[in-house]
Short mmCIF file of the C-alpha atoms (twelve columns), coordinates in Angstrom:
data_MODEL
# 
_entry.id   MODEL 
# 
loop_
_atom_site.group_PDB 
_atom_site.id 
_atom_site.type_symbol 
_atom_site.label_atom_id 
_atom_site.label_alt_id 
_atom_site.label_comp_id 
_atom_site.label_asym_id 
_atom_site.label_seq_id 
_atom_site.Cartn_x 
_atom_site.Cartn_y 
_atom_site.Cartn_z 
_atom_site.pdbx_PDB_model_num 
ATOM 1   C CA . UNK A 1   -65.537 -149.268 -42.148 1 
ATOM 2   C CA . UNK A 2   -63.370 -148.948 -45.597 1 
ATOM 3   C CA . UNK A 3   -62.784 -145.264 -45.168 1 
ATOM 4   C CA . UNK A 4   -61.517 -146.832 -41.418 1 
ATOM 5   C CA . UNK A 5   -59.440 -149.407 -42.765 1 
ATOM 6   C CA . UNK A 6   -58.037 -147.470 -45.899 1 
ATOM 7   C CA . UNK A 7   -56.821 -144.886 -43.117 1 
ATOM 8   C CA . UNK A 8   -55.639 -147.254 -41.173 1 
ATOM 9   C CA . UNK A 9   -53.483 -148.452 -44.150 1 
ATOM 10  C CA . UNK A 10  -52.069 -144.890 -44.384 1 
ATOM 11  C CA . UNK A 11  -51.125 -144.807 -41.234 1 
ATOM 12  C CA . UNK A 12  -49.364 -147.844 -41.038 1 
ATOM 13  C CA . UNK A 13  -47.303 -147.386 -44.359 1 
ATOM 14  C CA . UNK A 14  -46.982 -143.430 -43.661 1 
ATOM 15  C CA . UNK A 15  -44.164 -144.161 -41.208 1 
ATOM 16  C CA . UNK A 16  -42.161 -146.014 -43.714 1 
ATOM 17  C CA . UNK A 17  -42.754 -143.679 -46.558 1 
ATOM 18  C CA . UNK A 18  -40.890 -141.056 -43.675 1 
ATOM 19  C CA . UNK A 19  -38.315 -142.652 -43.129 1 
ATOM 20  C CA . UNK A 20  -37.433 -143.735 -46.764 1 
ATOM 21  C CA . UNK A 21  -38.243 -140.176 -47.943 1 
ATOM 22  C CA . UNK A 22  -36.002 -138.754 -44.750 1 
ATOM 23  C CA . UNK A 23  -33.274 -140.942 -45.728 1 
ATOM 24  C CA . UNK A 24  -33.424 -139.384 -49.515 1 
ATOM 25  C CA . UNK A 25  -33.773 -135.589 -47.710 1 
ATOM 26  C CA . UNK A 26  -30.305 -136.390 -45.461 1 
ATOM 27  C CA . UNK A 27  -28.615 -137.139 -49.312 1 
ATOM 28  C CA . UNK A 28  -29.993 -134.144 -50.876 1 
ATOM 29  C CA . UNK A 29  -29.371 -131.621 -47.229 1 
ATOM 30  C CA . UNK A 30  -26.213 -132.243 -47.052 1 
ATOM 31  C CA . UNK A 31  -25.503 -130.648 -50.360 1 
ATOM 32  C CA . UNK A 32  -27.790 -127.207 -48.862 1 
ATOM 33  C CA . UNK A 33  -26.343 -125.334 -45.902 1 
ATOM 34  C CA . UNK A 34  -29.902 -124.942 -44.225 1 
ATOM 35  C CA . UNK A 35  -30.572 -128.385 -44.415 1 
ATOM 36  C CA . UNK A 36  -34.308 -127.666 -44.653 1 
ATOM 37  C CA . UNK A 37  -35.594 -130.907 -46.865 1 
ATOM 38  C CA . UNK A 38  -35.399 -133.490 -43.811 1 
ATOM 39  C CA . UNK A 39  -38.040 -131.453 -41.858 1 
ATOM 40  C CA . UNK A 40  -40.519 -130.836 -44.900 1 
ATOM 41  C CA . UNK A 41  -42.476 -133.836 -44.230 1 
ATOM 42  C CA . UNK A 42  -42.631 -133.472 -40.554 1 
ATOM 43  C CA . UNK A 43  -43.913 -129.971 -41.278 1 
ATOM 44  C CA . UNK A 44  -46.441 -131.584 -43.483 1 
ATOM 45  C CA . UNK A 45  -47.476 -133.411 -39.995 1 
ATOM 46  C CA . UNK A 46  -47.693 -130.185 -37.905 1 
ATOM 47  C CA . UNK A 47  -49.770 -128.420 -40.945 1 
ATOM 48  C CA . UNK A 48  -52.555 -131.338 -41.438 1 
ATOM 49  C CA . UNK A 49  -52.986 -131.354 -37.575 1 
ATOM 50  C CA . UNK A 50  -53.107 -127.473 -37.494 1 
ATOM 51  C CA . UNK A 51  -56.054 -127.809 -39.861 1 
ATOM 52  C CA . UNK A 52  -58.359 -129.710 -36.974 1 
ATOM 53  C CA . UNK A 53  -59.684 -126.684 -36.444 1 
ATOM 54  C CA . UNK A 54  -61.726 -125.823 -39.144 1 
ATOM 55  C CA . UNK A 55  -64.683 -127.157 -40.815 1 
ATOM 56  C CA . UNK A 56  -62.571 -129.607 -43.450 1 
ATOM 57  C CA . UNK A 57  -61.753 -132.738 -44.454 1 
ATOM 58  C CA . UNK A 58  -59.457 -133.076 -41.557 1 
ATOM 59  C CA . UNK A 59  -61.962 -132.529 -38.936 1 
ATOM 60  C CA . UNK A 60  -64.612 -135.200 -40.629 1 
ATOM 61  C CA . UNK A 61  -62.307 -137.628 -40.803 1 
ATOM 62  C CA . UNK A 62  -60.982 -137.311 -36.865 1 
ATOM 63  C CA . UNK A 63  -65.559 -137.419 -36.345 1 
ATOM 64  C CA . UNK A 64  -66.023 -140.423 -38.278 1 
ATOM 65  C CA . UNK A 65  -63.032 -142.426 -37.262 1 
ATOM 66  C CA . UNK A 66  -63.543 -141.913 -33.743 1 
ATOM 67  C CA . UNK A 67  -67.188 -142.967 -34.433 1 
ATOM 68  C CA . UNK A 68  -66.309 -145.593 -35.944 1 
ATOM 69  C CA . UNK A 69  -63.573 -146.895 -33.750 1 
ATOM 70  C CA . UNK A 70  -65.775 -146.423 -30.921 1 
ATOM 71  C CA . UNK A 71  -68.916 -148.332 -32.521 1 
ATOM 72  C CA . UNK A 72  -66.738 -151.479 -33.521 1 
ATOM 73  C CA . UNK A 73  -64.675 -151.511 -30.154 1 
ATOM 74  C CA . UNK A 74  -66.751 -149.648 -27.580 1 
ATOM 75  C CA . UNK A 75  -64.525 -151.572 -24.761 1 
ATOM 76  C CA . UNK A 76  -60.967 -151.547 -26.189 1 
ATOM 77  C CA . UNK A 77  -58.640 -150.134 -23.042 1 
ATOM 78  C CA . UNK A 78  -55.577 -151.041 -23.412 1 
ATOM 79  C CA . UNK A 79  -52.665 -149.589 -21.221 1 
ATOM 80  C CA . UNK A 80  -49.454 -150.728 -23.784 1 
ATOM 81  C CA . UNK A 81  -49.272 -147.350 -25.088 1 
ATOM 82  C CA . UNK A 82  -47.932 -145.838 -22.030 1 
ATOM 83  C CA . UNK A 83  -44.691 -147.871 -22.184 1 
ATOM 84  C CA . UNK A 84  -44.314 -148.394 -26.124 1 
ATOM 85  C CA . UNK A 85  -43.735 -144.385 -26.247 1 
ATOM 86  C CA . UNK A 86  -40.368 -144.895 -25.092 1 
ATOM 87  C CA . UNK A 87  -39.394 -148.486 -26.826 1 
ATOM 88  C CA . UNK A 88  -37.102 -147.158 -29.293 1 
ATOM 89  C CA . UNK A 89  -35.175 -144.745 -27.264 1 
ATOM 90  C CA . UNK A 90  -34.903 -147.812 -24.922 1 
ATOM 91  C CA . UNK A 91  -33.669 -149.891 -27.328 1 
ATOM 92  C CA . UNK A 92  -30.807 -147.144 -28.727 1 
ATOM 93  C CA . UNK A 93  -29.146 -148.218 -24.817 1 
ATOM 94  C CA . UNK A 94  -29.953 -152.085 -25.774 1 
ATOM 95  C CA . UNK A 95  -28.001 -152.290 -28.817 1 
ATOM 96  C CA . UNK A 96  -25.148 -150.213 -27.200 1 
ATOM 97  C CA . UNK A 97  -25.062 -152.324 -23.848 1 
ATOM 98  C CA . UNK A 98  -24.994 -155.244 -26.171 1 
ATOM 99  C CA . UNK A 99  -22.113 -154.093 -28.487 1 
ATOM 100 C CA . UNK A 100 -23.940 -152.633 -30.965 1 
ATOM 101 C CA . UNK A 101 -22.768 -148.904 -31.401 1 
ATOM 102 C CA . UNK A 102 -24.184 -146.200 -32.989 1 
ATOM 103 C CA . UNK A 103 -23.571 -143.183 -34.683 1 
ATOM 104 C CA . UNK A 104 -22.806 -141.937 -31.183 1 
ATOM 105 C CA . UNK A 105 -21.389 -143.223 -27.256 1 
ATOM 106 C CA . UNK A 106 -24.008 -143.234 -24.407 1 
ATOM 107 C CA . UNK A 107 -23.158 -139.897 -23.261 1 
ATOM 108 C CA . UNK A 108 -23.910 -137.981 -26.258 1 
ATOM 109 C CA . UNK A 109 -26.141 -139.729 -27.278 1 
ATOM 110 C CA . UNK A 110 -27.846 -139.562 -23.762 1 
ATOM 111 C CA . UNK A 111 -27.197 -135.639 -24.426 1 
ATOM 112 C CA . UNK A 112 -29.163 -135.310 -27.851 1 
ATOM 113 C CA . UNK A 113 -32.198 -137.589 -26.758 1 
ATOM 114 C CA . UNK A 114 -32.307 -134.891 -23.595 1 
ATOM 115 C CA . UNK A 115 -32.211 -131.891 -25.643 1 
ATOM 116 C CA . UNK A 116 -34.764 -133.894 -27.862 1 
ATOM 117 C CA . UNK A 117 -37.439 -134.819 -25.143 1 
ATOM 118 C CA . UNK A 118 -37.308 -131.496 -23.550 1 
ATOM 119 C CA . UNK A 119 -38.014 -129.641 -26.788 1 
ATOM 120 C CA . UNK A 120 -40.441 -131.957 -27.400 1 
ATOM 121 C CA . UNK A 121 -42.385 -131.713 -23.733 1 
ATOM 122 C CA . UNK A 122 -41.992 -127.964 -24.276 1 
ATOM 123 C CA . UNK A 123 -43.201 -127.461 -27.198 1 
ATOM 124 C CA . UNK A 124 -46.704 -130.196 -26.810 1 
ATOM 125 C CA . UNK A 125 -47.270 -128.504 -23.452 1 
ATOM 126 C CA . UNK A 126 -47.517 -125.139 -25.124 1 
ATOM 127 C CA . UNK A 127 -49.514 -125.764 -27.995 1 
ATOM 128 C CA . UNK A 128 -51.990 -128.502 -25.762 1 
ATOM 129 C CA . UNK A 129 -52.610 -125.271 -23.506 1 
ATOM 130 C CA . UNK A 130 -53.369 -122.771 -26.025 1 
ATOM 131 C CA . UNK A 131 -55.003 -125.432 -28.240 1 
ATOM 132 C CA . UNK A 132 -57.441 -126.516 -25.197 1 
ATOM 133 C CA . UNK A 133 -58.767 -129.180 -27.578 1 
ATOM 134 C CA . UNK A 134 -61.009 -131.668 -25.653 1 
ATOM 135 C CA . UNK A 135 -60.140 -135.182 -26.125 1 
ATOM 136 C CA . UNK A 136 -62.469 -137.609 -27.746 1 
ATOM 137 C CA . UNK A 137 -63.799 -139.530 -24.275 1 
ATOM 138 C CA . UNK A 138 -64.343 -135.945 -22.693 1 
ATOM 139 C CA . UNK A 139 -62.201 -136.187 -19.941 1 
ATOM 140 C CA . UNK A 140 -59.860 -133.350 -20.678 1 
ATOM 141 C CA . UNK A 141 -59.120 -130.476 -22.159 1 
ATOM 142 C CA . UNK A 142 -55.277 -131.400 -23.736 1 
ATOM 143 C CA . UNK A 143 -55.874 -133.701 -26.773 1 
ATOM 144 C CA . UNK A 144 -53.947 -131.369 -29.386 1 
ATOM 145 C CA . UNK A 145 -51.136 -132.749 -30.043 1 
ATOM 146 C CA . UNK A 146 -50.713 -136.219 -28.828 1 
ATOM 147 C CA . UNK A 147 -47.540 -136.600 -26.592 1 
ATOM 148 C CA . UNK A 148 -47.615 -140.348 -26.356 1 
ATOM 149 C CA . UNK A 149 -47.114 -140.000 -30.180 1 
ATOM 150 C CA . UNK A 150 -44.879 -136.884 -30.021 1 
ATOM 151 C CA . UNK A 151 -42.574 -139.154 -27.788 1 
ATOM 152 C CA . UNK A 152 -42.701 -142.373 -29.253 1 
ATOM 153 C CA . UNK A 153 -41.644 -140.789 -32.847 1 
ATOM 154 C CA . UNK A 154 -39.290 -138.250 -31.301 1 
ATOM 155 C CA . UNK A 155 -37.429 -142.007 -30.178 1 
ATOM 156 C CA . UNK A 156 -38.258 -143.248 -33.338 1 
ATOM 157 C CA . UNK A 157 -36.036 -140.257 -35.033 1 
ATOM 158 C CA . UNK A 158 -33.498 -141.024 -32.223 1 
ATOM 159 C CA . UNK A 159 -33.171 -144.276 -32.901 1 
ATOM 160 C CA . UNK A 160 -33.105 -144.175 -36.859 1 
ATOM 161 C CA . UNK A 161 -30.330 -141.387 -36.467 1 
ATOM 162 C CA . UNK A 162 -28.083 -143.211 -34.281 1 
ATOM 163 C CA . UNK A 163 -28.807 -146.684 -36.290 1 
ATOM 164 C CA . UNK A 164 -29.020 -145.851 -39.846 1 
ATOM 165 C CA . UNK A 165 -25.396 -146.196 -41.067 1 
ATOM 166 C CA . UNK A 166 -25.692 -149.686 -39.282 1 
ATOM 167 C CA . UNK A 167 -28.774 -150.872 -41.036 1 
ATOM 168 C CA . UNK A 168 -32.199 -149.193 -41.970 1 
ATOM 169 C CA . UNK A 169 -34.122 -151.611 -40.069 1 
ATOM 170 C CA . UNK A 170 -34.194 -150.168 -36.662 1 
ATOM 171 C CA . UNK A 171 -35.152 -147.114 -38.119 1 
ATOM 172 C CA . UNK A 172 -37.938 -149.149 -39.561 1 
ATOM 173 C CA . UNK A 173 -38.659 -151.096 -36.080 1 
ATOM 174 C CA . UNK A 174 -38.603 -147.933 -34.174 1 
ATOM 175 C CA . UNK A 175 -41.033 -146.052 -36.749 1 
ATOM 176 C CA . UNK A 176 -43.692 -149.429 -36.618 1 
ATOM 177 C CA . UNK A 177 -43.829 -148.994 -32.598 1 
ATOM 178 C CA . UNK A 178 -44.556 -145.430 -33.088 1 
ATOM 179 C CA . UNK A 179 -47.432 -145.938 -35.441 1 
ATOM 180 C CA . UNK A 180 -48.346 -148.251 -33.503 1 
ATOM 181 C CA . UNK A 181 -48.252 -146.165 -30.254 1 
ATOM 182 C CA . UNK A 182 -50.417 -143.670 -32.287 1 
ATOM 183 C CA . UNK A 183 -53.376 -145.922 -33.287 1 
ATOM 184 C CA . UNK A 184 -53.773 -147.311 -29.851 1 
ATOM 185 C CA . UNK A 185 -53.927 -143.837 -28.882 1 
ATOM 186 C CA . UNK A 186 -57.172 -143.384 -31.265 1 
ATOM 187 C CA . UNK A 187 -58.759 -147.201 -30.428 1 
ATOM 188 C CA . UNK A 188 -58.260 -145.708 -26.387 1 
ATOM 189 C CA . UNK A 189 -60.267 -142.903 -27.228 1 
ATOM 190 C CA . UNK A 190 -57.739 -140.542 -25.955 1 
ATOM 191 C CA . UNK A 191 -56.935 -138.539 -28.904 1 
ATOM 192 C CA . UNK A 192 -58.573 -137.514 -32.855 1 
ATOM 193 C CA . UNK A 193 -56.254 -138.926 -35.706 1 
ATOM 194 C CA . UNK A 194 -55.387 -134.965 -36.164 1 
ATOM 195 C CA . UNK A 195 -53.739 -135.170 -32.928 1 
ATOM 196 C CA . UNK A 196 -51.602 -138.312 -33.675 1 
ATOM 197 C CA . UNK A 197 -50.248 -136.871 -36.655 1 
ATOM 198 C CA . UNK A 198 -49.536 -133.630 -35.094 1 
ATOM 199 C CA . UNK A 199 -47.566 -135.673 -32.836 1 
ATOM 200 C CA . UNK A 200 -45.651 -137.277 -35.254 1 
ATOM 201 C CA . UNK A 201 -44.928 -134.313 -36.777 1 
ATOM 202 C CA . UNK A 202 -43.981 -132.961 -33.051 1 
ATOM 203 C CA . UNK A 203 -41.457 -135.696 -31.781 1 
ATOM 204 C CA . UNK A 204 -39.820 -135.696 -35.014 1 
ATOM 205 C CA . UNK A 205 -38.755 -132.388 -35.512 1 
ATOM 206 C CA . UNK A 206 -37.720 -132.186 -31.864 1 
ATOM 207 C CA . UNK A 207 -35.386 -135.049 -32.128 1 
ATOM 208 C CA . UNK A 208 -33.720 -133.552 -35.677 1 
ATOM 209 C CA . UNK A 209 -33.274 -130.451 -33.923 1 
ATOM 210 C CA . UNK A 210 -31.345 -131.748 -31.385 1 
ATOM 211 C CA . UNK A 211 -29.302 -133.156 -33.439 1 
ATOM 212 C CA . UNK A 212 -28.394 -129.666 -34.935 1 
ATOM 213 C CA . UNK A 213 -27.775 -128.153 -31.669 1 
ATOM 214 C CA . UNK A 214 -26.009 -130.977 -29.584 1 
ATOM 215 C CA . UNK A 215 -22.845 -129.991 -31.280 1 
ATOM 216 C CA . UNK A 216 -23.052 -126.244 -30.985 1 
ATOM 217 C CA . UNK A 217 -24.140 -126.764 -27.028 1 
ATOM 218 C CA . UNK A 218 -21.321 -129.445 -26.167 1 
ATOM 219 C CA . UNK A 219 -18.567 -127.036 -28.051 1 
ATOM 220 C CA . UNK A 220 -19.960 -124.012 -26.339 1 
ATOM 221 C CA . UNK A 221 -20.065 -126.005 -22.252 1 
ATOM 222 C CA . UNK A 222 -16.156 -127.310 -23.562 1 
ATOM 223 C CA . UNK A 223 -15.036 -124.001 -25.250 1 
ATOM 224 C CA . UNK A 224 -12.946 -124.198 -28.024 1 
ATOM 225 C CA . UNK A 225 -11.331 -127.801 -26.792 1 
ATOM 226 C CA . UNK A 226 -12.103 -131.222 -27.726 1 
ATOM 227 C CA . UNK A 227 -13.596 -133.326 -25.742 1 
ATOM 228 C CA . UNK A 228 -14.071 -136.627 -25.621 1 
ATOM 229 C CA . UNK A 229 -16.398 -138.965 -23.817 1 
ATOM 230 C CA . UNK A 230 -16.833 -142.876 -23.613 1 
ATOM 231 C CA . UNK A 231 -19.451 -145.009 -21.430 1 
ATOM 232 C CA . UNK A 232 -18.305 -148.373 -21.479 1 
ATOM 233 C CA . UNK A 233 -20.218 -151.499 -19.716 1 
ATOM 234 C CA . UNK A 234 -18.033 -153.615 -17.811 1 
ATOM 235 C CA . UNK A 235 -18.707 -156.592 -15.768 1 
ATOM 236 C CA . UNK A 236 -15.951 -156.838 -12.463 1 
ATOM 237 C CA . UNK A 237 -16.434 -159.112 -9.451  1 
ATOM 238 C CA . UNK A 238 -19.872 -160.719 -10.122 1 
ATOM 239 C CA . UNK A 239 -21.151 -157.132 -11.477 1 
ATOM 240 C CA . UNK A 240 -22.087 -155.071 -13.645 1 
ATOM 241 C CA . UNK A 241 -21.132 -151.018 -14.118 1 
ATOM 242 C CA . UNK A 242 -19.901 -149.445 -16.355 1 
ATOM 243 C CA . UNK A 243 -16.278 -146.948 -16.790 1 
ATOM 244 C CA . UNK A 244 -16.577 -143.597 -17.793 1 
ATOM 245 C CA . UNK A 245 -13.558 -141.674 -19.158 1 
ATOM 246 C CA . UNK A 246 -13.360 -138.174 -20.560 1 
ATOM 247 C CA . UNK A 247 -10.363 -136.249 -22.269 1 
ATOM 248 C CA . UNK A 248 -9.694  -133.066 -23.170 1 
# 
């Protein structure tokens, strides 16, 4: 139970040392024109999951937590998980609805989070076919990675990107529902801790990607003009819509 609880621990502050250490990497990357600190500890993620596979510390630990999970809540089913994965994304469209902008309107930022889920899908699908890791209750063959947790942090990442210049504490919110998301994945029995973190590591370099590219792809569908967007809610004869404008 302590080597459960200690990793428990890690999980739960591992999210927040990410983000803090992310928010350093953005400081020193902007000085570097390959910009590769931010996606070092992500990396980290995808390399501790990749190591599942042998006969390692990795692979004990994903055994004995499991065991142990499954000895002190042989029962635990709950179906939370399913909807938390997409919480902080949701709440990026909240905070705008309500007036509170971000780093960018609705339709970009609709356009980065796109670009950012599908590299995401893409990229778990692969790797959980050629992986053909079988989960922890048996049912199938896809554990490796965990997509729950690839798409709760790739939101996460979305949401501390568009937020952070407002205040570091929906980057903070949106990284606790993704750990979160992650350890109900494990107490379900649907995935090894090796998965989770893979995930992690998944979602969030998916969603700083897209951030790269957004740009290049919006300039490149526009040309060489400017464009300009806006999504604006409006309330008009007992109801809502909202007024979309472009210029060029």
């Amino acid at each position: 139970m302590m080597r459960l609880k200690y990793m428990l621990l890690l999980c739960f502050c591992l999210p927040f040392f990410c983000y803090c250490q992310q928010a350093g990497a953005d400081t020193v990357a902007k000085k570097n024109s390959f910009k590769i600190a931010p996606f070092i500890i992500p990396a980290v993620f995808l390399g501790y999951g990749a190591m599942a596979g042998g006969d390692n510390f990795v692979h004990d630990l994903d055994v004995t937590t499991r065991a142990e999970l499954q000895e002190d809540h042989p029962f635990f089913s709950v179906k939370a998980d399913n909807f938390m994965q997409y919480a902080p994304a949701a709440a990026v469209y909240a905070l705008n609805l309500s007036g509170v902008k971000g780093k960018h309107n609705l339709v970009d930022a609709t356009g980065i989070y796109a670009i950012s889920f599908g590299l995401m899908k893409a990229s778990t699908l692969i790797v959980k076919s050629a992986t053909h890791r079988l989960r922890p209750d048996g049912s199938t063959y896809n554990s490796f990675p965990s997509g729950h947790t690839a798409t709760s942090f790739a939101a996460a990442e979305f949401l501390k990107q568009e937020y952070k210049d407002v205040s570091p504490w929906y980057g903070y919110a949106g990284y606790t529902v993704a750990t979160a998301t992650g350890i109900m994945r494990l107490y379900n029995n649907r995935h090894w801790v090796s998965d989770v973190v893979a995930g992690a590591g998944f979602g969030i370099i998916a969603t700083k990607v897209s951030y790269l590219v957004y740009p290049k792809l919006k300039q490149l569908i526009a040309g060489k003009r400017q464009q300009d967007f806006s999504l604006v809610p409006i309330y008009q004869e007992k109801a809502f819509g909202f007024s979309f404008a472009s210029r060029f």
